[in-house]
C-alpha positions as semicolon CSV with decimal commas, in nm:
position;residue;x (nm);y (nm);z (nm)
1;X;0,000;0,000;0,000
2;X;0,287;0,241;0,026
3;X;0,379;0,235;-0,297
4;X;0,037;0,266;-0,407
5;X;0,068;0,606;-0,170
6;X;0,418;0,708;-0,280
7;X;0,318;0,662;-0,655
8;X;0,001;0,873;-0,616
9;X;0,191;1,130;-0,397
10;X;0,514;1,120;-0,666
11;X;0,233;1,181;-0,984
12;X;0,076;1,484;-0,820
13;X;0,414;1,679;-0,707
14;X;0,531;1,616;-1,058
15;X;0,241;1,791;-1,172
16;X;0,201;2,040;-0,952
17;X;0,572;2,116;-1,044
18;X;0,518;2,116;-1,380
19;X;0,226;2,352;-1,350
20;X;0,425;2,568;-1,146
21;X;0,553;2,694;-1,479
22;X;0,230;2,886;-1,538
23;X;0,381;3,163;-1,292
24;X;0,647;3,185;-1,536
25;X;0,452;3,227;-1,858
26;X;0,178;3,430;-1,635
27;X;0,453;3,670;-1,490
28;X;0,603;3,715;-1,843
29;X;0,234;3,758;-2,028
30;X;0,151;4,040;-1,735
31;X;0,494;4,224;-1,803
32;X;0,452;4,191;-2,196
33;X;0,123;4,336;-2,174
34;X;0,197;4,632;-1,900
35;X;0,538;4,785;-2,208
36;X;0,314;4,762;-2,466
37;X;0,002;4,881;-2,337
38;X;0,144;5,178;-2,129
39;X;0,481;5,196;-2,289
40;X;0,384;5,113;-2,698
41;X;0,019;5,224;-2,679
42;X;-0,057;4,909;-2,840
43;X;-0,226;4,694;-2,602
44;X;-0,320;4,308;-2,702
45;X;-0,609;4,098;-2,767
46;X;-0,510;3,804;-2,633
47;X;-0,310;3,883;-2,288
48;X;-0,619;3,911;-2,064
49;X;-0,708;3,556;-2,175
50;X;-0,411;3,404;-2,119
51;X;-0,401;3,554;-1,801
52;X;-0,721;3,378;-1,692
53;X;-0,613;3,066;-1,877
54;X;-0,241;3,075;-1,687
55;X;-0,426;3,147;-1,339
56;X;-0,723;2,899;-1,391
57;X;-0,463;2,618;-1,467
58;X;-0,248;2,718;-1,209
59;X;-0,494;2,681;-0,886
60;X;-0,701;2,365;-1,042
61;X;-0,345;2,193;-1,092
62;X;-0,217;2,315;-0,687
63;X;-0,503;2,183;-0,548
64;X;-0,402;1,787;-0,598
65;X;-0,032;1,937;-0,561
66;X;-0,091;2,072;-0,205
67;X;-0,262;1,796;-0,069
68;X;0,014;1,586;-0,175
69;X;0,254;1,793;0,030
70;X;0,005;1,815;0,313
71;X;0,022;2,177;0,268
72;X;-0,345;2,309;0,263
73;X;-0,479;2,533;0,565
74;X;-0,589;2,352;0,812
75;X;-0,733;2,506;1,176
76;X;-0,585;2,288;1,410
77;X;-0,555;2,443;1,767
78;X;-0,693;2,158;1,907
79;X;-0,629;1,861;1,668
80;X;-0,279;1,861;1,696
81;X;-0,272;1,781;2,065
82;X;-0,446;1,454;1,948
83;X;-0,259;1,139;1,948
84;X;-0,198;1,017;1,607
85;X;-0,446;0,694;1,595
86;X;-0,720;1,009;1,658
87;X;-0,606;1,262;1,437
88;X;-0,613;0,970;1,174
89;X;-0,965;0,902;1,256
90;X;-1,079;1,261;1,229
91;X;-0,895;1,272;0,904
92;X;-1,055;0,935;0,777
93;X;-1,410;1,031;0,860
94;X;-1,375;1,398;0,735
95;X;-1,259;1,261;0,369
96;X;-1,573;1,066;0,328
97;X;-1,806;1,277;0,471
98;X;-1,673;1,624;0,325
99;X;-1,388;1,565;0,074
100;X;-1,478;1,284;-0,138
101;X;-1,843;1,420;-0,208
102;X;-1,746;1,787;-0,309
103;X;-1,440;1,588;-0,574
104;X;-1,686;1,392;-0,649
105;X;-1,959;1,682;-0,769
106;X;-1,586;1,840;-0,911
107;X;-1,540;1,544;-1,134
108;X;-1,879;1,477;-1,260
109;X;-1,998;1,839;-1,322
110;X;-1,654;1,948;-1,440
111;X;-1,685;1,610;-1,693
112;X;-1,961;1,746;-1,793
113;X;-1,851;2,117;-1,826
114;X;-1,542;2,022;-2,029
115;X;-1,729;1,725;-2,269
116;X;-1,972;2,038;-2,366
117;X;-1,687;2,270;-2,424
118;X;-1,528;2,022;-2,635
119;X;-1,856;1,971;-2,821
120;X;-1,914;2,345;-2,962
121;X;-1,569;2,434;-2,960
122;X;-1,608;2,669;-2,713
123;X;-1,391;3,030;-2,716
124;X;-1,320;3,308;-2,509
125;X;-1,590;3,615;-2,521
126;X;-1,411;3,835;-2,308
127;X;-1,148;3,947;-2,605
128;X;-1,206;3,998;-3,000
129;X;-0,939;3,734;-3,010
130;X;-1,132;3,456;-2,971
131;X;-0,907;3,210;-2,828
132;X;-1,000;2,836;-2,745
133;X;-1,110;2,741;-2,404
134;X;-1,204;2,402;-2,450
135;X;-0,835;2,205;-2,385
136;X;-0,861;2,437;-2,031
137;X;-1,157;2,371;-1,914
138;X;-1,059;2,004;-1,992
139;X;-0,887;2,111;-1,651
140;X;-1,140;2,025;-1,466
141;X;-1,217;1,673;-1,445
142;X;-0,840;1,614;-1,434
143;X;-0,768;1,796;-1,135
144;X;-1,082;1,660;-0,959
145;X;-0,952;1,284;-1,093
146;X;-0,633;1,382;-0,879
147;X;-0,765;1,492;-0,627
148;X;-0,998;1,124;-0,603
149;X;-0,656;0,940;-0,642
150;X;-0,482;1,153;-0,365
151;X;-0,752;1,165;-0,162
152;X;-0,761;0,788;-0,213
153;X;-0,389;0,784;-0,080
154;X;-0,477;0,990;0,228
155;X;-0,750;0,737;0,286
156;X;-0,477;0,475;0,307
157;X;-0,268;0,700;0,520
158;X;-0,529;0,732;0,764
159;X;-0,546;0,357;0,780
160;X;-0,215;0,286;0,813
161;X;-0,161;0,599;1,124
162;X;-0,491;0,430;1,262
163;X;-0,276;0,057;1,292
164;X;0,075;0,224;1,386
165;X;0,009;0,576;1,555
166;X;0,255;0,740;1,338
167;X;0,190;0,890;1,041
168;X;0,389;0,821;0,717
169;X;0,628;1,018;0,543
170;X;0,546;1,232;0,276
171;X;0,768;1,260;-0,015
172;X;0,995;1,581;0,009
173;X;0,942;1,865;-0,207
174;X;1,007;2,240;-0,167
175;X;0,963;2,380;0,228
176;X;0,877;2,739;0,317
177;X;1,189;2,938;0,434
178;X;1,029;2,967;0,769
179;X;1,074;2,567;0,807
180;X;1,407;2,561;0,716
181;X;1,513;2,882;0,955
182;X;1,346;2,687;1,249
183;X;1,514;2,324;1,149
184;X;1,853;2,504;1,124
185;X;1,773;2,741;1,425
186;X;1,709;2,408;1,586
187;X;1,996;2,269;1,511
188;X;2,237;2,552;1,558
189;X;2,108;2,518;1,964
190;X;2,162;2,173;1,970
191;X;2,499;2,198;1,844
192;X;2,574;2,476;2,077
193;X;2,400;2,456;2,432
194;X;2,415;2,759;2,601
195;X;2,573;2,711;2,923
């Protein structure tokens, strides 16, 4: 079951990663647009599309990304000072009451959504450009299919912190600088007890 877990978790970093690029192309598209609009006079037609486009992909592609890397907000004052086996439990029971319904709804209307895009070809209305917005909001269904599949892996998770009271490891990925100042913080005291 763990590598069933680890492959899961592995599939949606690497995506999440490779979506990360739309910052990139979304930062770049911004900057184009601000020179030639306020610098040229000659705005475009397509940059507030791709804007939307870039953005849109962007948070439907974090969402399986961050749950991966068990980085979504949580409010947990109290949970935390839970022993494991109970935090697991809580976790179980909240993914099939809350999680896997809403995905669920995500998948299947978003399937929907994207299959009648597809089916008139759909395009943009908010510029004269006209540009396609079908192959985006195919975007849908495929970030609420990865978000089944992780949330399938956090199932098994749960199951496994449930049996063992410790939770398993999650893949490593990037960490926020304020992790890494407190592990080497951390560190730097235990190397040097004050006296």
């Amino acid at each position: 079951m763990e590598k069933f877990v680890y492959t899961i978790e592995g599939l949606n970093t690497w995506i999440g990663r490779a979506f990360g690029w739309c910052i990139m192309i979304l930062t770049l598209s911004v900057s184009y647009e601000v020179f030639v609009r306020y610098v040229l006079n000659a705005p475009t037609v397509w940059a507030f599309d791709m804007m939307i486009q870039m953005y849109g992909a962007l948070f439907l592609m974090a969402g399986p990304y961050a749950l991966a890397q068990d980085a979504h907000v949580r409010g947990d004052v109290i949970y935390r000072l839970f022993p494991v086996k109970v935090q697991a439990r809580i976790d179980f029971l909240l993914y099939l009451i809350f999680f896997f319904p809403g995905i669920l709804a995500l998948f299947w209307y978003g399937w929907e959504i994207a299959s009648d895009s597809w089916r008139y070809k759909e395009v943009s209305f908010n510029s004269p450009a006209g540009i396609q917005i079908y192959f985006f909001k195919t975007l849908i269904p495929l970030a609420g299919f990865l978000l089944i599949l992780q949330g399938l892996a956090e199932l098994v998770r749960c199951a496994k912190a449930m049996k063992s009271g410790v939770w398993m490891e999650r893949l490593d990925d990037v960490r926020e600088t304020e992790d890494l100042l407190m592990a080497s913080d951390i560190l730097a005291e235990a190397n040097n007890p004050k006296q």
